[in-house]
C-alpha positions as CSV (number, residue, x, y, z in Angstrom):
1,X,-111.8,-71.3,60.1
2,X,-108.8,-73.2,59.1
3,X,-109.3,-77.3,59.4
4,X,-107.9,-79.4,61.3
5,X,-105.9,-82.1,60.1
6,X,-107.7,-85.3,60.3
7,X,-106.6,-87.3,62.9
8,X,-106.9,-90.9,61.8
9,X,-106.6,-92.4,66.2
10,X,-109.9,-90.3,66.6
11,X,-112.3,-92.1,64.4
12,X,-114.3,-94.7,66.7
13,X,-116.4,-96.4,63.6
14,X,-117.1,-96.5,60.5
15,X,-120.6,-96.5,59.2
16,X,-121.7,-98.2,55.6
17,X,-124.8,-95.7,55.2
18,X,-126.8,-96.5,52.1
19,X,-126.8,-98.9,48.6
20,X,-129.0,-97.3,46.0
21,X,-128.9,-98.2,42.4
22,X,-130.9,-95.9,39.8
23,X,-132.7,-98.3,37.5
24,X,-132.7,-96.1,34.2
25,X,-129.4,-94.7,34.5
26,X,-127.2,-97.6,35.6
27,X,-125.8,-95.7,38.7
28,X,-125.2,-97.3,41.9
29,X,-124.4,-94.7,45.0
30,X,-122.9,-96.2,48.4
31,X,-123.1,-94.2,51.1
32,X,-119.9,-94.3,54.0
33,X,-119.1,-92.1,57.6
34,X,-116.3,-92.0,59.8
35,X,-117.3,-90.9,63.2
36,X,-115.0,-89.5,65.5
37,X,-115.1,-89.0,69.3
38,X,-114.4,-85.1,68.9
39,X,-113.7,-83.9,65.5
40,X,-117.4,-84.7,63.7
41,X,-117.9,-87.2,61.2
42,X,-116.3,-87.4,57.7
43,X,-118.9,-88.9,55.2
44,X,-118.4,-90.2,51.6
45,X,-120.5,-91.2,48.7
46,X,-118.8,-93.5,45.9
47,X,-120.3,-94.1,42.7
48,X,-120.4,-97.3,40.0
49,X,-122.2,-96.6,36.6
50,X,-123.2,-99.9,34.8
51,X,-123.9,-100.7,31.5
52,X,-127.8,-101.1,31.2
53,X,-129.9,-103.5,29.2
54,X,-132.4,-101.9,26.7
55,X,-135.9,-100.5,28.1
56,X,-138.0,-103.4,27.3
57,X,-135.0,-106.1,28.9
58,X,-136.2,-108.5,31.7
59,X,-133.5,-108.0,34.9
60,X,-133.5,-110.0,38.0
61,X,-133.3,-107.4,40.2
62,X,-133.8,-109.6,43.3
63,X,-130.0,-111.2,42.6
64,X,-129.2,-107.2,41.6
65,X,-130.1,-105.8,45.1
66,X,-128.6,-108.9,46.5
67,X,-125.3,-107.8,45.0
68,X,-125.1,-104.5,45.9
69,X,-125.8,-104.4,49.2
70,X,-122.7,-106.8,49.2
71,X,-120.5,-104.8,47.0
72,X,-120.8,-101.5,49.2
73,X,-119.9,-103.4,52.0
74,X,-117.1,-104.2,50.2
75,X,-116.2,-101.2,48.5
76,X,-116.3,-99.5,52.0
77,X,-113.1,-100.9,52.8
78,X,-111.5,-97.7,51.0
79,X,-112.5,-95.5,53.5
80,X,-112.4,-97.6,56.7
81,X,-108.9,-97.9,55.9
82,X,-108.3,-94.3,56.4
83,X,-108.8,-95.0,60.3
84,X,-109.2,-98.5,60.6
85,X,-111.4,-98.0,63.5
86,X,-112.2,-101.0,65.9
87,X,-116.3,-100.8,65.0
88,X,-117.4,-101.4,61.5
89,X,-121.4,-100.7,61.8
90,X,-123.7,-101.5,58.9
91,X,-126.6,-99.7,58.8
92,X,-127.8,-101.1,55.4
93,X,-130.6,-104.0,55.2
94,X,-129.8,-107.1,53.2
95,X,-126.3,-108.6,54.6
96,X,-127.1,-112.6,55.1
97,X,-124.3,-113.9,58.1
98,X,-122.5,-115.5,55.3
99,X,-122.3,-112.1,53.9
100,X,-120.8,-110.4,57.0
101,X,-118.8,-113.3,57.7
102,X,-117.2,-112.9,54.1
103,X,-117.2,-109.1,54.9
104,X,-114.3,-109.8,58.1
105,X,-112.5,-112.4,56.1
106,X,-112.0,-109.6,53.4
107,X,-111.6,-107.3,55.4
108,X,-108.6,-109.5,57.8
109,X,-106.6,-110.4,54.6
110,X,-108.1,-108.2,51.8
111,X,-105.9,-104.8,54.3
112,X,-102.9,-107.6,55.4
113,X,-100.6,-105.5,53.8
114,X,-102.4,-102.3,54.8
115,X,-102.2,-103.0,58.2
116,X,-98.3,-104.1,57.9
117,X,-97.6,-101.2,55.6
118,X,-99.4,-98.8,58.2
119,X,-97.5,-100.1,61.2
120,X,-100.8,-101.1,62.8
121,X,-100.1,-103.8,65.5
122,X,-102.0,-106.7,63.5
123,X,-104.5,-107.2,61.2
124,X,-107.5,-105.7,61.0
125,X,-110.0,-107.0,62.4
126,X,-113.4,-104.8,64.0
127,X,-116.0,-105.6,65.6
128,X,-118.8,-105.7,62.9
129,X,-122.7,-104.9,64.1
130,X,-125.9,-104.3,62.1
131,X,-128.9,-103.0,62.0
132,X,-130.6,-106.2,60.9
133,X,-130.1,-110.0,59.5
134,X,-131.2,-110.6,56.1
135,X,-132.4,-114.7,55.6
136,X,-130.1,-116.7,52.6
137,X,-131.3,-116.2,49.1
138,X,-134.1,-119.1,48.2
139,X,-132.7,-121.2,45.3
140,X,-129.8,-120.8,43.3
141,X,-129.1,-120.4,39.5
142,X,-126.5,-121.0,37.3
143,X,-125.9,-118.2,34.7
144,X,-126.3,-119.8,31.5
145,X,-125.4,-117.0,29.0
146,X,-122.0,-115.8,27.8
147,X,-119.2,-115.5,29.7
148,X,-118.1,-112.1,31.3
149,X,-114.3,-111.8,31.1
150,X,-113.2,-109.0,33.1
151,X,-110.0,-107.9,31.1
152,X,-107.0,-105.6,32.1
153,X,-104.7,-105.2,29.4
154,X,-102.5,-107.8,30.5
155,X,-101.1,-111.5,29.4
156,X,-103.8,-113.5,31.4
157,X,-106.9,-112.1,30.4
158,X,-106.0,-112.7,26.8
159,X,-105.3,-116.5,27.6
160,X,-108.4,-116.7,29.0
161,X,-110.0,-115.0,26.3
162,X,-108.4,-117.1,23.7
163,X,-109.5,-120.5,25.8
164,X,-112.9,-119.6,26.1
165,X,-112.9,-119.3,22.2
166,X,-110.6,-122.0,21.3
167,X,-113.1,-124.4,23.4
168,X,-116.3,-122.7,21.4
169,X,-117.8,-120.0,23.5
170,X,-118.6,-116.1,23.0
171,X,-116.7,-114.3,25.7
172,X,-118.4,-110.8,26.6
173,X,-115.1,-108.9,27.9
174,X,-115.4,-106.2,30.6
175,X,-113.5,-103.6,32.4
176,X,-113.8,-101.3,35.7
177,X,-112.8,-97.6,34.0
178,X,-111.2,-98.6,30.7
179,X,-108.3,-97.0,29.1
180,X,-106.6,-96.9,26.3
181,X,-105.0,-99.7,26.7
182,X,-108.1,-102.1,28.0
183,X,-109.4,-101.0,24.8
184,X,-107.0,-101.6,22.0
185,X,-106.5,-105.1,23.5
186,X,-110.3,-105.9,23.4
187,X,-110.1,-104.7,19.7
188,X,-107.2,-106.8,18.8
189,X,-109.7,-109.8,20.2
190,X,-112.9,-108.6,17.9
191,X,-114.8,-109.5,20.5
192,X,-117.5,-107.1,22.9
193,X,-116.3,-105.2,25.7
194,X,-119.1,-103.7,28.1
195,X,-117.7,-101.4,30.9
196,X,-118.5,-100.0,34.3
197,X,-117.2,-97.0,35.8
198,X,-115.9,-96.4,39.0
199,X,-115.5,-93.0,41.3
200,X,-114.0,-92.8,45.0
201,X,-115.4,-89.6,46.7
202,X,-112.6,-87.0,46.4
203,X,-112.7,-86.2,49.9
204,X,-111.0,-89.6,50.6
205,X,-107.8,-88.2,49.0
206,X,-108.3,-85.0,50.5
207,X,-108.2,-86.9,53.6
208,X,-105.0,-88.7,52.2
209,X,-103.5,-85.7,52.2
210,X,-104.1,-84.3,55.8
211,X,-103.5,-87.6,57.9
212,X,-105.9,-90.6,56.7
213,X,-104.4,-94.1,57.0
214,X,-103.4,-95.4,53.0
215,X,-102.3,-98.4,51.4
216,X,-103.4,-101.5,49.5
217,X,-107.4,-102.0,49.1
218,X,-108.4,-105.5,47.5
219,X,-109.3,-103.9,44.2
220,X,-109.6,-107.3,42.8
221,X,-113.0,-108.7,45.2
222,X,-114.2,-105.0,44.2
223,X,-114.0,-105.4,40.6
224,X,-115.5,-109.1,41.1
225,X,-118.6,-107.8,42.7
226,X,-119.0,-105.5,39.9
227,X,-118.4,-107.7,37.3
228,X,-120.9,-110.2,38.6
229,X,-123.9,-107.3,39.7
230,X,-122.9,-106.4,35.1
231,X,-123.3,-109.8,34.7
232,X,-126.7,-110.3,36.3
233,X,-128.1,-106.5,34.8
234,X,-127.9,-107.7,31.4
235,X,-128.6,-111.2,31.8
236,X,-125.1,-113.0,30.8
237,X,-122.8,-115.9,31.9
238,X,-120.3,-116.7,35.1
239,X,-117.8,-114.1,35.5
240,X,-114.8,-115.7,34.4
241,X,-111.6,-114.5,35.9
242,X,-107.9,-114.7,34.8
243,X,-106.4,-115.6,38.2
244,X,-103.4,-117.9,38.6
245,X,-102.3,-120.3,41.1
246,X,-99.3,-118.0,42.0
247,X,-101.7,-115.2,43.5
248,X,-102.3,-117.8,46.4
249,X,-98.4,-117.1,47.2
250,X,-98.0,-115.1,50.4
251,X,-95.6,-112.0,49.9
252,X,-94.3,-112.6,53.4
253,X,-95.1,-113.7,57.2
254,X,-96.2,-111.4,59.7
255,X,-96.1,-112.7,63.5
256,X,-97.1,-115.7,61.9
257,X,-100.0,-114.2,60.2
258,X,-99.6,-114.1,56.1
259,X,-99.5,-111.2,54.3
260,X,-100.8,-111.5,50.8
261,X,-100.2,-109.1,48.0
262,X,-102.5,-111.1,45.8
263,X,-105.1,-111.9,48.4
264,X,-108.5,-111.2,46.5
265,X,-107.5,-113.2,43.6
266,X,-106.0,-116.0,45.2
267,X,-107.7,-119.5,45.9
268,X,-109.2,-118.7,49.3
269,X,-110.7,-115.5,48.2
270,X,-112.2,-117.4,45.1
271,X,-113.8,-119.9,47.3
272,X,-114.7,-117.6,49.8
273,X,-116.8,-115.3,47.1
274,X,-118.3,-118.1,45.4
275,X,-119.6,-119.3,48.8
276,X,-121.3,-116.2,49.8
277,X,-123.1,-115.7,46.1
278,X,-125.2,-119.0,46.7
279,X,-126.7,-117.8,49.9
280,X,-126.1,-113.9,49.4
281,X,-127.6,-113.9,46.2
282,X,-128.7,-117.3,45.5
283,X,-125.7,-117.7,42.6
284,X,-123.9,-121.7,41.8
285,X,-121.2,-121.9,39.7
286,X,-121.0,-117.7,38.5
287,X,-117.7,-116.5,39.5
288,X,-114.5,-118.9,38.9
289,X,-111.0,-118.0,37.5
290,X,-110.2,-120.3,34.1
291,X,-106.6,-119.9,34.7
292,X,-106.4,-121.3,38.7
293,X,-104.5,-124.7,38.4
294,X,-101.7,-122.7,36.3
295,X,-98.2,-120.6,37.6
296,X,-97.8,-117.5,36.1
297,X,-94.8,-119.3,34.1
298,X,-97.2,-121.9,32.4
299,X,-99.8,-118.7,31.3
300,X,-96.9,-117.5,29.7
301,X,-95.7,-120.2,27.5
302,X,-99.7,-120.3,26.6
303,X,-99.5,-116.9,25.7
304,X,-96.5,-117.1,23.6
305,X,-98.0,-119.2,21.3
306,X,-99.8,-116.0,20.2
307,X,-98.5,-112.7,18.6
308,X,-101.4,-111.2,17.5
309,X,-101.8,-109.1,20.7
310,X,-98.1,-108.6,21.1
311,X,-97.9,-104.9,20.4
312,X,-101.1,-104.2,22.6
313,X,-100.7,-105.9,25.7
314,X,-99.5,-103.9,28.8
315,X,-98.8,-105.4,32.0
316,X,-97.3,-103.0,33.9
317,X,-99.4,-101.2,37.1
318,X,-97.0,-97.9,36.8
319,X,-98.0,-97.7,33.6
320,X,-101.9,-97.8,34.4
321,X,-101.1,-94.9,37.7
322,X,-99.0,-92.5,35.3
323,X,-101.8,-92.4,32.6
324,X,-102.6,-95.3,29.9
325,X,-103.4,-93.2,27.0
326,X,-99.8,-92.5,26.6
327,X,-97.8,-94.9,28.8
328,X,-96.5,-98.5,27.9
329,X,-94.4,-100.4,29.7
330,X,-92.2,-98.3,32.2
331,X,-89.6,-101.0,31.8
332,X,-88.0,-100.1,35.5
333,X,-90.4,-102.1,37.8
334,X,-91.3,-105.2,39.3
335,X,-93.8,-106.5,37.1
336,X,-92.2,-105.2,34.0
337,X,-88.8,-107.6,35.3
338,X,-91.2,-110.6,36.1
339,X,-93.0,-110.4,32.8
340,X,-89.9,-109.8,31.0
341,X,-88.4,-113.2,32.7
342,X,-91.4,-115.2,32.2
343,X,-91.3,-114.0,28.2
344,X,-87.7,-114.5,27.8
345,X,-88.5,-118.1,29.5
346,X,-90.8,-118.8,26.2
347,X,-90.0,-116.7,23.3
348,X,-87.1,-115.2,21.4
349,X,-85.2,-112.6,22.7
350,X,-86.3,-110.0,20.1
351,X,-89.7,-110.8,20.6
352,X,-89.4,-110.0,24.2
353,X,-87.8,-106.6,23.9
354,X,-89.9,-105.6,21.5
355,X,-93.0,-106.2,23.5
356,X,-91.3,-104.7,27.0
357,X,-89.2,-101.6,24.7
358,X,-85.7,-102.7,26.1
359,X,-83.6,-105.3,27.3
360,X,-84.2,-105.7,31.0
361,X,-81.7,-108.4,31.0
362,X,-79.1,-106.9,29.5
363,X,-79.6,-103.4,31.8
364,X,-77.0,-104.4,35.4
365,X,-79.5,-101.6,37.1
366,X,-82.5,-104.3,37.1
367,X,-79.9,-107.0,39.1
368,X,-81.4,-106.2,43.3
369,X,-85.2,-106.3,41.2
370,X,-84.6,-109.4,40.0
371,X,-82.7,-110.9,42.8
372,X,-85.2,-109.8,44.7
373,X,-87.8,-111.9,42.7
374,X,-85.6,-114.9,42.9
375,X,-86.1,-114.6,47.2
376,X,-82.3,-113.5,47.6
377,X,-84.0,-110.1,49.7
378,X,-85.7,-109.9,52.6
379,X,-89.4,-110.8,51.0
380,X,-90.8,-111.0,47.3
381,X,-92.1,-107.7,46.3
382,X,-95.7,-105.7,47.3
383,X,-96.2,-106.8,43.2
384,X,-98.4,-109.0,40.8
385,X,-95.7,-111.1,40.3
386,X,-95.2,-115.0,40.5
387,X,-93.6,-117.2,43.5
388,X,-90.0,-117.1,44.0
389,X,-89.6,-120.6,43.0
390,X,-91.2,-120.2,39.3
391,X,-89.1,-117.1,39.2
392,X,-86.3,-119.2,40.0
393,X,-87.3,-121.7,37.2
394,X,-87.7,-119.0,34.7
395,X,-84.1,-117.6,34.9
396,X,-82.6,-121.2,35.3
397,X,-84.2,-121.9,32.1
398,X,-83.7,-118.5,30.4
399,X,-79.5,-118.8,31.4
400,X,-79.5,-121.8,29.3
401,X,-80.4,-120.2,26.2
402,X,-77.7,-119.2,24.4
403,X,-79.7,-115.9,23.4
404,X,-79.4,-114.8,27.0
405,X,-75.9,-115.9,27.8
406,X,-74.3,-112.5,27.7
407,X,-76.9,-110.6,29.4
408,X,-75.7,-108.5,32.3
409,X,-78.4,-109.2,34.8
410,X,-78.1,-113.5,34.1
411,X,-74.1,-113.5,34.0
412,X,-74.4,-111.7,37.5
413,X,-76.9,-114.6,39.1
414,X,-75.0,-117.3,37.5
415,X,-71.8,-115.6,39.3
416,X,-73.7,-115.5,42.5
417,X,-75.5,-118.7,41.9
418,X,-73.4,-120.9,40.3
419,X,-76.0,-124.0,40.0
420,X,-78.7,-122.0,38.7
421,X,-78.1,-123.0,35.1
422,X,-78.2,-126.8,36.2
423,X,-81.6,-125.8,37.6
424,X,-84.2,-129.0,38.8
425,X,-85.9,-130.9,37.3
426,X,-88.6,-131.7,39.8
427,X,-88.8,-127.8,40.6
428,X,-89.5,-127.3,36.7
429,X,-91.9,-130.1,37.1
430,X,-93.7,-128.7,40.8
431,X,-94.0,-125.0,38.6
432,X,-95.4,-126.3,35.2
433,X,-97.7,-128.7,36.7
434,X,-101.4,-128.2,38.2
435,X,-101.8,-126.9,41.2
436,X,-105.0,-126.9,43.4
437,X,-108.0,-125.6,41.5
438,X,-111.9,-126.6,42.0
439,X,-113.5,-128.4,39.4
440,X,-115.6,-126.2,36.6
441,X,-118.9,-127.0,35.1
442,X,-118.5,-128.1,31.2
443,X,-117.3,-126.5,28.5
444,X,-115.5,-124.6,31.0
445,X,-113.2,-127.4,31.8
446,X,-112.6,-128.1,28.2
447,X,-111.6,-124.0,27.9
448,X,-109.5,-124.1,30.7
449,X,-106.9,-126.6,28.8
450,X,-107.3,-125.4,25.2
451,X,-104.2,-123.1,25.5
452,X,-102.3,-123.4,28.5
């Protein structure tokens, strides 16, 4: 019998089933339904393979089990989306309130753009039930081993890399489903990587395909919950993340609601995590990001003062969806502009074009991207990139140089904006300055300024 396409206003909850974690081989199943008033229920199993610790290692598989139960809540968000139902049941043991109340904020601003993309009415926002309430975790630790970088190929992680050993420490790096390029960067750093792999049930893009709600998923509390359940199996350091002040930037305002690209790596979703580790999983001070008081421009100029890693990096996402092993930059996107503009900001403009493979300056094509990134379109792009204002700093600065002068893409925005080389000086000051960031235990401090 032919199927029927799947028809997303049908599904009347979503069920997180099961967190199992198999103790030899490293790999965690989670366990998802969709349940629909006529046409059945859909069901999903997702898989994360960690790195395990030799046979005779000592694990604290309380703070493990903790984590887990927590990170398929999480991960669950990939296929609620697909209906966005108004019920989001758990039927798993081990969620503290602090855990479910995490659960809705991630859930409300982790799909923001989802829900907005989608055309859904608001955010999203179920009712959540379960089958039981777990007590907080008794006590807390503070990981005191080596610090877990998580890495992705880009600028930020090597900055943070680079602090942490500038200020004396032995980064472990880490990745969710390395490629290519994740792994020619760690090289370049001599430094471990340890990785985790990652597998969404195939029947979620089948799905996809016949009807299913799709859009943005906050990949970046996912990877965190990994990182930290790595961390714990084999007994290492705070997960220490690469996340900038500029992720706290809303991409725009919806009925008076933001919407948030960057959500999961912004401020609020740092704060938010670290807050539900101490009673979750009784964790202090084990997930922070080393780069939060600093814009996106300011990483830059740190990273410019190294080259070593200049023919490795890759910060652009196309690049990562078309296939790392033999993609760099696609030089045609809004990262690849942003990165170009925050390098050209810093380094010389052969240095730049080398790194990116053209001139995206010099190339009138990239003008509406970069206007766009300068807030002179309707909103700042569904992108990693920084606020409009550093933006705005960055190609003041960068029309200046006398490197840049003839470029296409600057003569046009000094055309259109003829103060922009005169710039401000108090805007230069606001975007290279600190901005809001919560205090970190020492030498984690010390790291933090060693480079940028």
């Amino acid at each position: 019998m032919e199927r029927v396409a799947f028809q997303p206003d049908d599904i009347s909850e979503f069920q997180y089933l099961g967190a199992t974690l198999n103790r030899v081989t490293g790999e965690a199943r989670f366990e998802f339904a969709l349940v629909g008033a006529s046409s059945g229920t859909e069901t999903f199993t997702e898989r994360v393979t960690f790195a395990m610790p030799g046979a005779s290692a000592e694990v604290d598989w309380p703070r493990v089990d903790a984590l887990l139960v927590l990170l398929g809540a999480v991960l669950g968000l990939s296929y609620y989306k697909a209906a966005a139902p108004p019920l989001y049941t758990v039927r798993v043991g081990g969620l503290t309130d602090a855990a479910l109340d995490y659960l809705a904020l991630t859930l409300r601003h982790g799909l923001a753009e989802f829900a907005y993309r989608a055309g859904l009415p608001g955010l999203v926002e179920p009712r959540i039930e379960r089958v039981d309430r777990t007590a907080p975790f008794d006590g807390a630790l503070t990981p005191g081993g080596a610090p877990l970088v998580p890495i992705g190929g880009g600028k930020d992680s090597v900055v943070t890399v680079e602090s942490l050993v500038a200020a004396g420490l032995s980064p472990v790096q880490f990745a969710v489903n390395a490629n290519a390029i994740i792994r020619r960067v760690a090289e370049v750093s001599g430094l471990p990587l340890v990785t985790a792999t990652r597998a969404i049930d195939r029947h979620l893009l089948e799905l996809n395909d016949e009807g299913a709600l799709n859009g943005h998923v906050p990949v970046t509390a996912m990877n965190s919950l990994i990182a930290l359940i790595q961390s714990r199996l084999l007994r290492l350091g705070p997960v220490v993340m690469s996340n900038e002040s500029s992720a706290s930037d809303p991409t725009l305002v919806w009925n008076g609601q933001p919407v948030n690209h960057q959500w999961s790596k912004s401020l609020e979703a740092e704060r938010a995590l670290r807050a539900v580790l101490v009673e979750q999983a009784g964790l202090s001070d084990a997930y922070f990001s080393l780069l939060r008081p600093f814009s996106e421009l300011r990483i830059a100029r740190g990273f410019a003062a190294t080259a070593r890693y200049d023919d490795s990096i890759v910060s652009c996402n196309r690049a990562f969806r078309l296939g790392a092993d033999r993609v760099g930059w696609c030089g045609d996107c809004d990262k690849c502009r942003f990165v170009f503009l925050v390098f050209a900001t810093f380094m010389p403009r052969d240095r730049v074009i080398s790194i990116i493979g053209r001139d995206m300056l010099d190339d009138p094509t990239q003008l509406e991207g970069y206007r766009a990134l300068l807030g002179l379109g309707a909103h700042k792009p569904f992108e990693c990139v920084g606020e409009e204002a550093e933006c705005s700093v960055a190609m003041s600065i960068v029309s200046r140089n006398e490197e840049w002068a003839s470029a296409a893409v600057v003569g046009a925005l000094l055309t259109e904006i003829p103060t922009l080389r005169e710039g401000s000086a108090a805007l230069e000051h606001h975007v290279l300055d600190l901005a809001e960031a919560d205090p970190l235990p020492e030498p984690y401090e010390q790291a933090r300024h060693a480079l940028v």
